[in-house]
Backbone as ProteinMPNN parsed JSONL, in Angstrom:
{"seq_chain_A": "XXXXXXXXXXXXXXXXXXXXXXXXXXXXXXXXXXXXXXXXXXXXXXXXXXXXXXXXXXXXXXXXXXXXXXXXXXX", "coords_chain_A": {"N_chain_A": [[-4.549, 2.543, -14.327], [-1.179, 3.387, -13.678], [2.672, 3.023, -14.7], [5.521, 3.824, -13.907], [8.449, 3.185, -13.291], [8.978, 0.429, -14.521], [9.318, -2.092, -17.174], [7.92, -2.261, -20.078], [7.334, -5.304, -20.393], [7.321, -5.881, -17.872], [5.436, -4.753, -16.491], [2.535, -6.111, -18.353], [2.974, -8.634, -18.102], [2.459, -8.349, -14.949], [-0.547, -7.478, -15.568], [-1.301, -9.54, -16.623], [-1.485, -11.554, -14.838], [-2.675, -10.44, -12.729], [-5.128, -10.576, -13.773], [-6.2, -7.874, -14.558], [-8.67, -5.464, -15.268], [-8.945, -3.422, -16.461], [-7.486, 0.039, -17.986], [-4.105, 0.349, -18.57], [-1.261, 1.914, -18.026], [2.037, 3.398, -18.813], [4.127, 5.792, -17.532], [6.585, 6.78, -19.372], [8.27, 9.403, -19.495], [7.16, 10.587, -17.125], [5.566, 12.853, -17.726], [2.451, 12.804, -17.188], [2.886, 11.632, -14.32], [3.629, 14.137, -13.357], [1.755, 16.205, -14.022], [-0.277, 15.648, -12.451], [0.342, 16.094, -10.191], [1.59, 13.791, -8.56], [3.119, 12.314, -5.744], [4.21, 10.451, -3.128], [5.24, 7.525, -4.319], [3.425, 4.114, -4.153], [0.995, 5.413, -5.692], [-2.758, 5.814, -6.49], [-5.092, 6.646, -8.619], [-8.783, 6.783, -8.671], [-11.068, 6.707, -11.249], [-14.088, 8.359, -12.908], [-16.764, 6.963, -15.11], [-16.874, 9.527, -16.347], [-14.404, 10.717, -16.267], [-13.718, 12.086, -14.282], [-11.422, 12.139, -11.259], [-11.622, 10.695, -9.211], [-10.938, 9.625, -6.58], [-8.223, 9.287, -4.702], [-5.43, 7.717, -3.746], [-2.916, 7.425, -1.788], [-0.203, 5.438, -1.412], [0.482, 1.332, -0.478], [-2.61, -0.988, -1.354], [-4.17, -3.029, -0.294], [-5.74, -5.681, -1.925], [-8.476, -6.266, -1.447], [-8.95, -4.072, -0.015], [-8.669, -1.974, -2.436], [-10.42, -3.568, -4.47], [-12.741, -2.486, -2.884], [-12.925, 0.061, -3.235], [-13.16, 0.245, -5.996], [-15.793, -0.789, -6.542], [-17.135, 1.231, -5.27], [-17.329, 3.141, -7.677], [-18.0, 1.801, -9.546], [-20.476, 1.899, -12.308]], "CA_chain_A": [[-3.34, 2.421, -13.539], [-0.222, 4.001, -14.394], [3.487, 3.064, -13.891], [6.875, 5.017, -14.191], [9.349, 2.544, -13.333], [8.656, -0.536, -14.799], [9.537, -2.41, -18.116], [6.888, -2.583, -20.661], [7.124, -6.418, -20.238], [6.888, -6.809, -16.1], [3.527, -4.32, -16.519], [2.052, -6.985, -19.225], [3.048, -9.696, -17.381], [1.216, -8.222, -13.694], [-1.792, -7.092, -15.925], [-1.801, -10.611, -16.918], [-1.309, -12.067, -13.464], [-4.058, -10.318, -11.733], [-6.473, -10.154, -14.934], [-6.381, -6.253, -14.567], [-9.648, -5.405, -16.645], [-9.024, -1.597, -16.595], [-6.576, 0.281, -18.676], [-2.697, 0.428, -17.706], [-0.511, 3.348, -18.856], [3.46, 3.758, -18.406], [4.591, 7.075, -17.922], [8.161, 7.078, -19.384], [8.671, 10.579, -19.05], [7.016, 11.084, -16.089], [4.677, 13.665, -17.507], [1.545, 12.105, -16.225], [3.075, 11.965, -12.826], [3.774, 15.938, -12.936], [0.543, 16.905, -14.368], [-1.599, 15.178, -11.376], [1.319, 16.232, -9.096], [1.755, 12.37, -7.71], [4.208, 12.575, -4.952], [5.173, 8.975, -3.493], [4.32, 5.889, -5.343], [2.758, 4.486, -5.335], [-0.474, 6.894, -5.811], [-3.471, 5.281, -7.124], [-6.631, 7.435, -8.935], [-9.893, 6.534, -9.152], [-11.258, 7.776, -12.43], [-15.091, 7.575, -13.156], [-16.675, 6.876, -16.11], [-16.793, 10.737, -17.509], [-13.124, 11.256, -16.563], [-13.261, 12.985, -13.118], [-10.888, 11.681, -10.223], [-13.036, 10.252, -6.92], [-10.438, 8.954, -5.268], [-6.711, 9.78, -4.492], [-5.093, 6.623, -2.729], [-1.439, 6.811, -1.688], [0.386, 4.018, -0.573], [-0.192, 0.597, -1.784], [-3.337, -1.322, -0.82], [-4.92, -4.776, -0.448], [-6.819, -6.099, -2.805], [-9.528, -6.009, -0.613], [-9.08, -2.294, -0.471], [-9.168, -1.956, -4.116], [-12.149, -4.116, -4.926], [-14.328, -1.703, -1.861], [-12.846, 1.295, -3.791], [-13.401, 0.003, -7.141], [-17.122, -1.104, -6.37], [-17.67, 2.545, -5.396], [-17.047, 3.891, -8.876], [-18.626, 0.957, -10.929], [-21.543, 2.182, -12.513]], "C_chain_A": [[-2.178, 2.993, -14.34], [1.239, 3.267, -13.527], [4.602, 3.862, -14.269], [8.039, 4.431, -14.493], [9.376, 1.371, -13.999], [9.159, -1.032, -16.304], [8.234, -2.559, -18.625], [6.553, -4.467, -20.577], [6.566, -7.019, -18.856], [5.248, -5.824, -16.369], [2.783, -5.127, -17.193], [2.156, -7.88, -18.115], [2.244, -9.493, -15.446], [0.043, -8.191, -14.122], [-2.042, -8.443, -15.874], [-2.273, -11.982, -15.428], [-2.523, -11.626, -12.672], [-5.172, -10.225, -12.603], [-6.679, -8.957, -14.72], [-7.852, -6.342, -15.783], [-10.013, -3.722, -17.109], [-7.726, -1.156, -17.201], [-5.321, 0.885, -17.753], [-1.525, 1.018, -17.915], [1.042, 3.142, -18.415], [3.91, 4.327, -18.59], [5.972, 7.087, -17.966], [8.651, 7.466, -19.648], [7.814, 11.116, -18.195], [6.013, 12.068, -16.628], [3.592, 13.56, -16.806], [1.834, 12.597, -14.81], [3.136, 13.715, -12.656], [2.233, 16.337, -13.597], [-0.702, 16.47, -13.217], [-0.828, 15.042, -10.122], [1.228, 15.181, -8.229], [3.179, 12.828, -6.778], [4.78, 11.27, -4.497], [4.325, 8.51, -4.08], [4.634, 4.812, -4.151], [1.328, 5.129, -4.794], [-1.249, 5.873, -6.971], [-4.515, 6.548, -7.613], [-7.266, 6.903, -9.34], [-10.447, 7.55, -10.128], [-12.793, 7.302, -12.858], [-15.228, 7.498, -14.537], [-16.767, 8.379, -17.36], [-15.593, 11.155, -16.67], [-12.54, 11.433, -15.523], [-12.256, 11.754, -12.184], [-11.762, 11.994, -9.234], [-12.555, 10.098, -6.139], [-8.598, 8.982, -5.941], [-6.157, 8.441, -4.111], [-3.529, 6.539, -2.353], [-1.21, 5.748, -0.954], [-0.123, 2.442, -0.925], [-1.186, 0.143, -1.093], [-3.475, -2.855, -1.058], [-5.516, -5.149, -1.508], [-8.022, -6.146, -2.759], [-9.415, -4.571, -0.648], [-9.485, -2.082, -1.937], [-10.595, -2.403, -4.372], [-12.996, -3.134, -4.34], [-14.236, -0.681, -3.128], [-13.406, 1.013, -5.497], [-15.506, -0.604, -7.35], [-18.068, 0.183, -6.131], [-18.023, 3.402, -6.429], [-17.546, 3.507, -10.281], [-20.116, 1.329, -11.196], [-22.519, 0.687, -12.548]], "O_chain_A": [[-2.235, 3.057, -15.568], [1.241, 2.984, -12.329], [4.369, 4.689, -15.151], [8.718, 4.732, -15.475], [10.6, 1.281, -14.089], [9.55, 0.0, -16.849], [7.351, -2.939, -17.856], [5.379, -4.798, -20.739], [5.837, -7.983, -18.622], [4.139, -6.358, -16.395], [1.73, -5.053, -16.559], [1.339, -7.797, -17.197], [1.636, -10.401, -14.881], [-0.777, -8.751, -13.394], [-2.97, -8.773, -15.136], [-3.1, -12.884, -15.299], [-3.247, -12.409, -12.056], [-6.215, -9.767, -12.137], [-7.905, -8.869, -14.647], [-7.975, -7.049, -16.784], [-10.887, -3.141, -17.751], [-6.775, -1.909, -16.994], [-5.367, 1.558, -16.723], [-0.61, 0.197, -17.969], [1.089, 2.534, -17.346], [4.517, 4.244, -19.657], [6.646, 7.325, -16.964], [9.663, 6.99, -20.164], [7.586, 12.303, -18.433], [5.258, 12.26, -15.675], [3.574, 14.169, -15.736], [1.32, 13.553, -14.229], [2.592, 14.308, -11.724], [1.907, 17.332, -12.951], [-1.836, 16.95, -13.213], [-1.074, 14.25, -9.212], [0.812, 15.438, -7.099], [4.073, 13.571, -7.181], [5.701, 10.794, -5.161], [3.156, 8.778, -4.355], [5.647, 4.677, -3.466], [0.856, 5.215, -3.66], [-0.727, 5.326, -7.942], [-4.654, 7.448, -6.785], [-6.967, 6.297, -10.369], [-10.399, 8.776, -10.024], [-12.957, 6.116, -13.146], [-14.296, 7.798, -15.283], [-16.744, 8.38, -18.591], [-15.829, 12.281, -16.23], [-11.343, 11.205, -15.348], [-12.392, 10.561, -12.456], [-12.334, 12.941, -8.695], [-13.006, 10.215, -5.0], [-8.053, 8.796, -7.03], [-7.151, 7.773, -4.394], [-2.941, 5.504, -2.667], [-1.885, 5.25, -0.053], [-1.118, 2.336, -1.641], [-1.142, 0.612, 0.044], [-2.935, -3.596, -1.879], [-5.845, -4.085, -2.032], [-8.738, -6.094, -3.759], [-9.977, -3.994, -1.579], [-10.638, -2.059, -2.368], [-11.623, -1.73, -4.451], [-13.97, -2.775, -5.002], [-15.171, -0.544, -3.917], [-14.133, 1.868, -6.003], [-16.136, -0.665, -8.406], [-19.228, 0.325, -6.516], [-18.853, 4.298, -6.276], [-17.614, 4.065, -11.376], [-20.945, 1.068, -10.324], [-23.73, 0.746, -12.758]]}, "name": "protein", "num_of_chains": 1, "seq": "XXXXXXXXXXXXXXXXXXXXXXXXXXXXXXXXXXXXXXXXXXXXXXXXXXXXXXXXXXXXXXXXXXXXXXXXXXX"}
């Protein structure tokens, strides 16, 4: 997961809140976002385990969304 806007403290504090168990980046210079040309946020990518992007997702989702999408990708 990546965020842009955010304080390094409120991202800690959601990771901690939903038990995130996947790694959680904060692009604060935006490169990230321009190198995988994200347009709105938020923009999710599924990333498997050798690197590639599977899955695009704009807009935010359920949790229920997530989990289907995230069950797709779990080896």
């Amino acid at each position: 997961a990546l965020d842009a806007d955010e304080t390094d403290i409120a991202v800690k504090n959601f990771v901690n809140q939903y038990g995130l168990k996947f790694p959680v980046a904060i692009d604060k210079g935006q490169k990230i976002i321009g190198t995988y040309g994200v347009g709105p946020l938020p923009t999710s990518f599924l990333i498997d385990k050798d690197g590639k992007v599977v899955e695009q997702i704009i807009g935010e989702q359920t949790k229920e969304q997530l989990e289907g999408y995230l069950k797709k990708i779990t080896p």
